[in-house]
ROVEXMAR-236414 format. One record per residue (C-alpha): x, y, z. Coordinates in nm, 4 decimals. Layout:
! residues N
<site><xx>X</xx><yy>Y</yy><zz>Z</zz></site>
...
***
This chain:
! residues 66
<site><xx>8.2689</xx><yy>16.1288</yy><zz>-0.3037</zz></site>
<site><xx>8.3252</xx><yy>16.3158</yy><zz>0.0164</zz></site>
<site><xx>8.0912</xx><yy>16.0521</yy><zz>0.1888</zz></site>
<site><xx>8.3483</xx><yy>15.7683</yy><zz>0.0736</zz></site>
<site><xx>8.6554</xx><yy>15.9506</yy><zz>0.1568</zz></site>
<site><xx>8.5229</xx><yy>16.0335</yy><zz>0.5489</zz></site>
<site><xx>8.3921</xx><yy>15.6992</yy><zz>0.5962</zz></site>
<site><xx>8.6599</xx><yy>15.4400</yy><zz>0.4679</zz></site>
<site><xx>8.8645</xx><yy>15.2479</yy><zz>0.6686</zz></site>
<site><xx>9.1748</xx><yy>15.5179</yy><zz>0.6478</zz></site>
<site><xx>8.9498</xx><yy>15.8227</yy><zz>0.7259</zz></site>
<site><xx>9.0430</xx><yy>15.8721</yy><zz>1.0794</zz></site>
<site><xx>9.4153</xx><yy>15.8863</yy><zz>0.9792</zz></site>
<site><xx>9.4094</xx><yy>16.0503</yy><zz>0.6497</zz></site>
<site><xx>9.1008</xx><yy>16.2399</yy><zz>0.5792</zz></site>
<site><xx>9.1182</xx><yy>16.5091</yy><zz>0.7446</zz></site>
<site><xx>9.4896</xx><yy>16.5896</yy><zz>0.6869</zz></site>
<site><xx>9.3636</xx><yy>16.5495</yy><zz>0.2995</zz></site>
<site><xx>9.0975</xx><yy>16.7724</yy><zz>0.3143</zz></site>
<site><xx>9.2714</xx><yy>17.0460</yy><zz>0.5018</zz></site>
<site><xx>9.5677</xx><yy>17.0886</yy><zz>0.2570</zz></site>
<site><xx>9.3146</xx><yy>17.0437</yy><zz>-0.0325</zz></site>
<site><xx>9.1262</xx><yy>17.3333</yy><zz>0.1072</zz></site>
<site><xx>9.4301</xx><yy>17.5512</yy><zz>0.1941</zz></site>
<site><xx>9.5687</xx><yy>17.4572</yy><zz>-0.1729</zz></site>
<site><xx>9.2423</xx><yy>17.6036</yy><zz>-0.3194</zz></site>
<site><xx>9.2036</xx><yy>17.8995</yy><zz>-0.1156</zz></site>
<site><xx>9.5496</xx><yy>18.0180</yy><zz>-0.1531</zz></site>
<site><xx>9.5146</xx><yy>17.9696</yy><zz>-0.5413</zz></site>
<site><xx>9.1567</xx><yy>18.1523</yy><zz>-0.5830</zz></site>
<site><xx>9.2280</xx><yy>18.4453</yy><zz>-0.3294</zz></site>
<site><xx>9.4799</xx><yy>18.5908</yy><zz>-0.5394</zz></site>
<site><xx>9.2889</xx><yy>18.6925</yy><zz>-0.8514</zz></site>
<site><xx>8.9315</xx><yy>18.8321</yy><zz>-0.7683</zz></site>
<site><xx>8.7828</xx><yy>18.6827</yy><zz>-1.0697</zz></site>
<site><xx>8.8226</xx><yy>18.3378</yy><zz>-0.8895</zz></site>
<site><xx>8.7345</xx><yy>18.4630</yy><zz>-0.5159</zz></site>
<site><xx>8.3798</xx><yy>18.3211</yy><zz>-0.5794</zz></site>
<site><xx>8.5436</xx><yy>17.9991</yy><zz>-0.6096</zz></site>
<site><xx>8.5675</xx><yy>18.0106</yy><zz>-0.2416</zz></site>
<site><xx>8.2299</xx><yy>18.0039</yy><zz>-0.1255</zz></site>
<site><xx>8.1035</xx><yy>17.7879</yy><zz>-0.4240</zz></site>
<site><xx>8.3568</xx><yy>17.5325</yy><zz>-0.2432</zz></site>
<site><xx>8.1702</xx><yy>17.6170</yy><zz>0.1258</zz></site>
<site><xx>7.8110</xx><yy>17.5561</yy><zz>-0.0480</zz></site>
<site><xx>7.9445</xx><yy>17.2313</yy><zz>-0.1608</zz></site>
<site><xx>8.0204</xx><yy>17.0489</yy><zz>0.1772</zz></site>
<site><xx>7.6589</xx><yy>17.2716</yy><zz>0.2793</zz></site>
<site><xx>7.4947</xx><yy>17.1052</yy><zz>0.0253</zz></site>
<site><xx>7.5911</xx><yy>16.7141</yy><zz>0.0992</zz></site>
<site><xx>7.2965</xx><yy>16.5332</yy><zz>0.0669</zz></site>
<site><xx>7.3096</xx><yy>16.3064</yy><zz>0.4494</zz></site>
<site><xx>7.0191</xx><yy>16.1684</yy><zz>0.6432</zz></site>
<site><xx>6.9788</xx><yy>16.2640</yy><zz>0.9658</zz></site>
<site><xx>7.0716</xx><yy>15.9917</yy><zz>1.1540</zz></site>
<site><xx>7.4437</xx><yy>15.9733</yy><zz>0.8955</zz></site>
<site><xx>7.4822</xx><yy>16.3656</yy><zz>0.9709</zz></site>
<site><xx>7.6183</xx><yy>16.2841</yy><zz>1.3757</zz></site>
<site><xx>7.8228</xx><yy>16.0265</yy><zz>1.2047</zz></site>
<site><xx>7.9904</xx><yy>16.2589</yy><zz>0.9226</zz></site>
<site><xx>8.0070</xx><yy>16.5224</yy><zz>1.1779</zz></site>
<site><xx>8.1719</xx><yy>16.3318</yy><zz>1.4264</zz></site>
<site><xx>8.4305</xx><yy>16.1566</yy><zz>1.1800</zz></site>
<site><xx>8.4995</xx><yy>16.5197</yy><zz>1.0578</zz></site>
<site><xx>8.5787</xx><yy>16.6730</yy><zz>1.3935</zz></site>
<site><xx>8.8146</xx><yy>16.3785</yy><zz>1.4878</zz></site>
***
């Protein structure tokens, strides 16, 4: 899913705004109670864990730095 969202056609103008706020949604909800903390870094080891061939990684990489 994350592969589709940073490579369609509105990626360069809405991904990253989407993911951000996602993120910063997430965090700010799971850092207040330290029973969902953990939540954190499970979210981290997700976009770790993205399956992408070598040759797609400088392509994700680049489309998620713009």
């Amino acid at each position: 899913m994350v592969k589709n969202l940073v490579y369609a056609p509105t990626a360069k103008s809405n991904c990253s705004s989407f993911f951000n706020r996602l993120c910063q949604v997430c965090i700010a909800h799971w850092i207040i109670n330290e029973e969902t903390r953990p939540a954190i870094f499970e979210l981290l080891d997700l976009f770790k864990q993205t399956n992408i061939y070598q040759i797609e990684q400088h392509k994700i990489i680049t489309r998620w730095q713009e």
